[in-house]
C-alpha positions as CSV (number, residue, x, y, z in Angstrom):
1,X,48.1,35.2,-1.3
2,X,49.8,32.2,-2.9
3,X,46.7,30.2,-2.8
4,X,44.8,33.6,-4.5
5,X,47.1,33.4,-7.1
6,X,46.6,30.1,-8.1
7,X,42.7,30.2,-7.7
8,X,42.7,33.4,-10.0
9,X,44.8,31.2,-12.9
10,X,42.7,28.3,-12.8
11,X,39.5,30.6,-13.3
12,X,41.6,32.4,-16.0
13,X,42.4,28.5,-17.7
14,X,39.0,27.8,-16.9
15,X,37.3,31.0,-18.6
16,X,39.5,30.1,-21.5
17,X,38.7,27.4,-22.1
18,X,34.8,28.2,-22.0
19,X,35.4,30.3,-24.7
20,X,37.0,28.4,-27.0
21,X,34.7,27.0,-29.9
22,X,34.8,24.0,-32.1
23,X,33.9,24.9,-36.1
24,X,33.2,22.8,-38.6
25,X,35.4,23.5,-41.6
26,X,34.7,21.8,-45.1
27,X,36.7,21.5,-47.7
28,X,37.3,19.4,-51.0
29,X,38.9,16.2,-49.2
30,X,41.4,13.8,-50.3
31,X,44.9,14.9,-50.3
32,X,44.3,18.6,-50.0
33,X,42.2,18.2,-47.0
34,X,44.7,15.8,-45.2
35,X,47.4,19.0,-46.1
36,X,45.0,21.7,-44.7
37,X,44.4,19.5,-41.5
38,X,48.3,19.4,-41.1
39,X,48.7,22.9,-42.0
40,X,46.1,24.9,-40.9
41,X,43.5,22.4,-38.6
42,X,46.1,21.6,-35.9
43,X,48.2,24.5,-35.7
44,X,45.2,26.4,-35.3
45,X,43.7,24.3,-32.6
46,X,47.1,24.3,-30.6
47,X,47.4,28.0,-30.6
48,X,43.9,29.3,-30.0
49,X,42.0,26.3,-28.2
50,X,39.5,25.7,-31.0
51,X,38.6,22.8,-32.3
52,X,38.3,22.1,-36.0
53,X,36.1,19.8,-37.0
54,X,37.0,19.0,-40.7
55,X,34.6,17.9,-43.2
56,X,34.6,17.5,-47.1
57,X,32.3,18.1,-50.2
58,X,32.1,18.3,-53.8
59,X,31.4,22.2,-54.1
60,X,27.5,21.6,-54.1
61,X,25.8,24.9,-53.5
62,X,22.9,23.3,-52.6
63,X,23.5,22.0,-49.0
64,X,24.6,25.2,-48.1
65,X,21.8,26.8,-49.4
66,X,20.1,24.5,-47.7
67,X,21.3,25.1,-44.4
68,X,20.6,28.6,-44.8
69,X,16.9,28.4,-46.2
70,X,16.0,26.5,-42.8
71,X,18.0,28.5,-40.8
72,X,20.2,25.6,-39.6
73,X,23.8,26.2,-40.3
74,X,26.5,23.6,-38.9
75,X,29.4,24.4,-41.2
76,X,30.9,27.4,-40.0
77,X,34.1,27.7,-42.8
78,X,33.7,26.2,-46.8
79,X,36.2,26.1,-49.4
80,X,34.0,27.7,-52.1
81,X,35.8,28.3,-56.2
82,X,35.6,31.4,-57.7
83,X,32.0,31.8,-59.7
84,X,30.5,29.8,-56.3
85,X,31.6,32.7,-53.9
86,X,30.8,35.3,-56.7
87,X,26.4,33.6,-56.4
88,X,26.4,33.0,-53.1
89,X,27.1,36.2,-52.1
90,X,24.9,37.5,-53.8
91,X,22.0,35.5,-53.1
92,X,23.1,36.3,-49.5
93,X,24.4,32.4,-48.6
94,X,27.7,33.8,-47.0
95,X,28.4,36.0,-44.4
96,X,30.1,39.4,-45.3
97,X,33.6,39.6,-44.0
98,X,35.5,42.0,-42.1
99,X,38.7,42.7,-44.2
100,X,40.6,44.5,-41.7
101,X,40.1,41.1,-39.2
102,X,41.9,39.3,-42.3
103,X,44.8,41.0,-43.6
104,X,46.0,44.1,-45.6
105,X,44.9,43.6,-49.3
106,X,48.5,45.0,-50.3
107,X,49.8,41.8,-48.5
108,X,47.8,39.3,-51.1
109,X,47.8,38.0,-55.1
110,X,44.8,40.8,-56.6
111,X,41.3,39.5,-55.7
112,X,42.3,37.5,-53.0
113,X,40.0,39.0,-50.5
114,X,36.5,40.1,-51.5
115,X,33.1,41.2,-49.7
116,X,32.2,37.4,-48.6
117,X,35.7,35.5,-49.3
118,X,39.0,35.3,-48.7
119,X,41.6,33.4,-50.9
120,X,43.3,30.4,-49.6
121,X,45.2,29.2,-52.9
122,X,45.8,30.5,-56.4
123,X,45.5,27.4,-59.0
124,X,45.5,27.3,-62.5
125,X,44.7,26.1,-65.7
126,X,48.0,25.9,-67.9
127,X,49.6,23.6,-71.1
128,X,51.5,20.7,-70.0
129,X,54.0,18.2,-71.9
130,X,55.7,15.2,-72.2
131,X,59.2,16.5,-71.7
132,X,60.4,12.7,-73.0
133,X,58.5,12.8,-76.4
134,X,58.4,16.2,-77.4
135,X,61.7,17.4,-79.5
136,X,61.0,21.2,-79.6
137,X,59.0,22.9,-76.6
138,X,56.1,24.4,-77.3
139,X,56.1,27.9,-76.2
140,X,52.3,29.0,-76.4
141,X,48.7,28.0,-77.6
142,X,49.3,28.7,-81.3
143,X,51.8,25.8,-80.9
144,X,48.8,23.5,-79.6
145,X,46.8,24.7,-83.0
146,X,50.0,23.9,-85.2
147,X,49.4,20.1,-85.9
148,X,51.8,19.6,-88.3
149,X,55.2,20.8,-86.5
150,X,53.1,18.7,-83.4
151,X,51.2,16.3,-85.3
152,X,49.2,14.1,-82.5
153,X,46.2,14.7,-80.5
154,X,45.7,17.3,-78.0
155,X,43.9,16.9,-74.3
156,X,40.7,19.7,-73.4
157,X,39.3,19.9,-71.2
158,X,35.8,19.0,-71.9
159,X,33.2,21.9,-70.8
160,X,33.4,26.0,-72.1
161,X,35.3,27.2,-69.4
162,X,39.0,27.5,-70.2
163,X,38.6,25.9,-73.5
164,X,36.7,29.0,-75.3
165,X,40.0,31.5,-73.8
166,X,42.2,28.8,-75.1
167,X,41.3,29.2,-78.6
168,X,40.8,32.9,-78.6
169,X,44.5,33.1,-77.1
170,X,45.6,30.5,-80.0
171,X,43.4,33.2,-82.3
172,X,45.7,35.8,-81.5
173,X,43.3,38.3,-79.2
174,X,45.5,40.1,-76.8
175,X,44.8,38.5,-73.2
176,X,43.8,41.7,-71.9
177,X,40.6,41.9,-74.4
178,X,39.9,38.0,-74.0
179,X,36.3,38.5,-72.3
180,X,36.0,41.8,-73.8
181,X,35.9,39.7,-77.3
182,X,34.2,36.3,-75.7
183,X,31.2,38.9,-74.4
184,X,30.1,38.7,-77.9
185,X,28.3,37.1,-80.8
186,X,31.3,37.4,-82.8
187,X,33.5,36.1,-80.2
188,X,32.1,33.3,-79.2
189,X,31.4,32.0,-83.0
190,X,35.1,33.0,-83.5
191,X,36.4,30.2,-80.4
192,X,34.2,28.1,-81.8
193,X,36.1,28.1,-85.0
194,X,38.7,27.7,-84.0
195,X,38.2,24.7,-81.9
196,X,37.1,23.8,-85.4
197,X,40.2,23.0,-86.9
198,X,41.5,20.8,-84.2
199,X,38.3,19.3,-83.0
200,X,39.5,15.8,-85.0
201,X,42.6,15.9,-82.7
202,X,41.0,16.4,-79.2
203,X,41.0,14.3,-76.6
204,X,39.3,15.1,-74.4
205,X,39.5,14.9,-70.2
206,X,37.0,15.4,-67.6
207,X,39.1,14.5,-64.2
208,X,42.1,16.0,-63.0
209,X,44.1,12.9,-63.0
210,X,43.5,12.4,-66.5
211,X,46.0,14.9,-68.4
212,X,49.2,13.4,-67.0
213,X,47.6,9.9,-67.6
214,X,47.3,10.3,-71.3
215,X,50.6,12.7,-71.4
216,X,52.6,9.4,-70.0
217,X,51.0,6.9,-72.2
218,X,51.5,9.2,-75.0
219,X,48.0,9.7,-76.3
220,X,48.5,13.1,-76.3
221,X,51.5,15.3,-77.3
222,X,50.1,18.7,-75.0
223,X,47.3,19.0,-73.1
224,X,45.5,21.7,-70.3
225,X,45.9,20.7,-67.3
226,X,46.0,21.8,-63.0
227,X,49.3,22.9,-62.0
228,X,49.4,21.2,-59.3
229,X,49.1,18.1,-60.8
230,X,52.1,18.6,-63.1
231,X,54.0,19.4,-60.1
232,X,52.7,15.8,-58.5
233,X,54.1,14.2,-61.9
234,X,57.2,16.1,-61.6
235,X,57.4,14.6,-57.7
236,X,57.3,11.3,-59.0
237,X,60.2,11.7,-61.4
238,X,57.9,11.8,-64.3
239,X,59.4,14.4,-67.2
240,X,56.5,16.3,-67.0
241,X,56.9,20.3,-68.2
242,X,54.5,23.3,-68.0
243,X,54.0,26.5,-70.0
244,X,52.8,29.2,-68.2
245,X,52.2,31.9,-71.3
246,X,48.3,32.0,-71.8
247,X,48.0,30.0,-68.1
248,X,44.7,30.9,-66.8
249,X,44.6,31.3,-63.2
250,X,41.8,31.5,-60.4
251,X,41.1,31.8,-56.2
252,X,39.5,28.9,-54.3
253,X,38.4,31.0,-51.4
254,X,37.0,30.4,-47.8
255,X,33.7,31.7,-46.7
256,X,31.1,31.8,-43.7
257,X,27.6,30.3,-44.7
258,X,25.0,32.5,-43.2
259,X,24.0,31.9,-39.9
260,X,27.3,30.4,-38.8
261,X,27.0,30.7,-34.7
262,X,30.7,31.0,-34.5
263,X,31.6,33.3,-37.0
264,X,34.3,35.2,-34.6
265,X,35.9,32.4,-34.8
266,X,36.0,31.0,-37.9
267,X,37.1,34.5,-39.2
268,X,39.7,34.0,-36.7
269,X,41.0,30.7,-38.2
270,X,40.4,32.1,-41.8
271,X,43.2,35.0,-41.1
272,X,45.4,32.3,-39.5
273,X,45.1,30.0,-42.2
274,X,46.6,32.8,-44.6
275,X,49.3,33.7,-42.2
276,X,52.9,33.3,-44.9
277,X,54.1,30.8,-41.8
278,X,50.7,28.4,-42.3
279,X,50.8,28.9,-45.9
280,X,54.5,27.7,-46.2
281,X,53.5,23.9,-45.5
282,X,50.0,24.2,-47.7
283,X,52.4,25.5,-50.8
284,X,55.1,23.4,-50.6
285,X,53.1,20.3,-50.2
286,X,50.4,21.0,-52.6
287,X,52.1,23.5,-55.1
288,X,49.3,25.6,-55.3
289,X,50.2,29.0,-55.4
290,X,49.7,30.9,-52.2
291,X,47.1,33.8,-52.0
292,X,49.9,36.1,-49.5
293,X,52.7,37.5,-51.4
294,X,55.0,37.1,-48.4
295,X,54.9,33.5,-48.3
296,X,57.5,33.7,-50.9
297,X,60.4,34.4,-48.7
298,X,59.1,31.1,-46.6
299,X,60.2,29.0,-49.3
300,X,63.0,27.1,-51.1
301,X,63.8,30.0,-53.9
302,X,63.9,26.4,-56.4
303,X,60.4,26.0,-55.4
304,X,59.0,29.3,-55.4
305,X,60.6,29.7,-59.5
306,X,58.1,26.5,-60.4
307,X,55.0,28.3,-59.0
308,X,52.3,29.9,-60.7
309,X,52.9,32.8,-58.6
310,X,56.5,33.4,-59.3
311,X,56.1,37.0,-60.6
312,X,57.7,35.8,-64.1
313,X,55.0,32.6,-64.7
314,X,51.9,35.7,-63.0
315,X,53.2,37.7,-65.8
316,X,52.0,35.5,-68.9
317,X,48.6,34.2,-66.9
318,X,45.0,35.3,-67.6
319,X,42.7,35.7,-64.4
320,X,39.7,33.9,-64.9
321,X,36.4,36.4,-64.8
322,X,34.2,34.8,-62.7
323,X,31.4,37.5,-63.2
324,X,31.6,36.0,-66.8
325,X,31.3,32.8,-66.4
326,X,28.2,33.2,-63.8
327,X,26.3,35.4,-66.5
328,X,26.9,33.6,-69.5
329,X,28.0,30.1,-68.5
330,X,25.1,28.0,-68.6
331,X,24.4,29.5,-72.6
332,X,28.5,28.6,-73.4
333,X,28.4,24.9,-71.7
334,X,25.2,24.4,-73.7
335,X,26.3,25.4,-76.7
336,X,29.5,24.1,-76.2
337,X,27.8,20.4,-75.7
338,X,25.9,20.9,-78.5
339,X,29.0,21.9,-80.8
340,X,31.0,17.9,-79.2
341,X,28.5,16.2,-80.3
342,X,28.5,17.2,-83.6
């Protein structure tokens, strides 16, 4: 009977083991990928057997759509941004989702999960300062228009996106009517005015790293930059301060290209990933907000205050409309490279 026993668990170990399944996850690399392998990659694999193979890109569409076209799919997980998800759903490169294998919507930040994504961090796009060479705080964008009480230049961004909200925000149109207005003729001349009368005193960035570089040199008195890379700054004792009024904030998101032979699975390691307990470790390290609500009551309440989803800094932030910005964003970056080099 003994020996029975033992037989039947080996078979059982054995059968398990047959079923587990390595995936292929890819994500952005560097820092956030060495995070997400400590966060999510390992934790997973010790609790459900499955390997994660991790891999990194630059966000280009085109392998994926690549691997779909010829029907030979070997990433099974991506980190996709917002407008990417929003395409290549519907040009059918992703894999529709089941919700209910992923969480209760009630349980995540609004837009977190969606028809072929699920939200695995909330980041955004806010004004940052030199907390050293700044005597008064500025307290919105109106402040990063007013040259003379800030006389200096300012750091953009340099592309449409974020920049065109930015000045209608410094214009005075209410947040909740920003793409109403920007979906127009009249709107878009009016940003464009705007950027007008501070155009001589941009400076402008095109990597991440570059805002808090030009913020501690003092090139700049404000500029836009990633929360998280304030919070970095801040980590390395650097007086570094962020305002989140008129923040604009959006979802990367995983997603299944189509054809993915182990999508069981990598929906499986998607709803782990945004588990509060796996979160935790990706928010605290990363300070990217996290997509589940209750990963809040994980965290150091000194922490939590300095994210951009502490209810208070949500409060003052814009959500970036992706469906805008895949309509009209090849026209606005056009236009908007036209209008630089002026």
């Amino acid at each position: 009977m003994k020996n029975r026993t033992i037989g039947a668990m080996l078979l059982s170990a054995l059968a398990s083991h047959a079923m587990a399944s390595d995936i292929t996850v890819i994500s952005f690399g560097g820092t956030s990928k060495d995070v997400q392998t400590e966060a999510f990659y390992a934790p997973f694999e010790k609790a459900t057997g499955n390997k994660v193979l991790a891999g990194e890109y630059n966000g280009e569409m085109g392998k994926i759509k690549a691997m779909v076209d010829t029907q030979s799919v070997t990433w099974d997980v991506v980190q996709v941004e917002g407008p990417e998800l929003l395409r290549g759903c519907e040009e059918g490169l992703f894999e529709q989702l089941d919700g209910a294998k992923i969480g209760t919507p009630a349980d995540f930040v609004p837009g977190t999960l969606s028809e072929c994504g699920a939200g695995l961090l909330v980041w955004s796009m806010a004004m940052a300062y030199n907390g050293d060479k700044l005597k008064s705080a500025p307290t919105g964008w109106a402040d990063f228009w007013d040259t003379r009480k800030y006389p200096g230049k300012r750091g953009l961004r340099k592309g449409a996106k974020y920049t065109l909200e930015i000045a209608l925000m410094a214009d005075g149109v209410p947040y909740a009517d920003l793409y109403k207005v920007l979906s127009t003729q009249q709107g878009v001349d009016r940003a464009f005015h705007k950027l007008d009368e501070v155009k001589q005193n941009i400076q402008w960035w095109e990597s991440g790293a570059q805002p808090m570089q030009f913020l501690a040199s003092g090139d700049v008195v404000m500029s836009t930059a990633f929360n998280g890379r304030v919070f970095a700054a801040q980590q390395e004792g650097a007086n570094m301060q962020i305002v989140w009024n008129g923040s604009i904030y959006a979802i990367d998101s995983w997603a299944i290209p189509k054809g993915s032979k182990n999508k069981a699975v990598a929906e499986q390691f998607i709803a782990y990933s945004l588990r509060p307990e796996n979160q935790k470790l990706h928010t605290e390290r990363l300070a990217y907000g996290s997509t589940n609500l209750n990963t809040v009551s994980h965290l150091d309440p000194a922490l939590a205050a300095r994210l951009n989803t502490a209810p208070d800094n949500l409060a003052q932030a814009v959500p970036i409309d992706n469906g805008f910005w895949v309509e009209h964003g090849e026209e606005l970056e056009q236009r908007f490279n036209a209008w630089v080099a002026k």
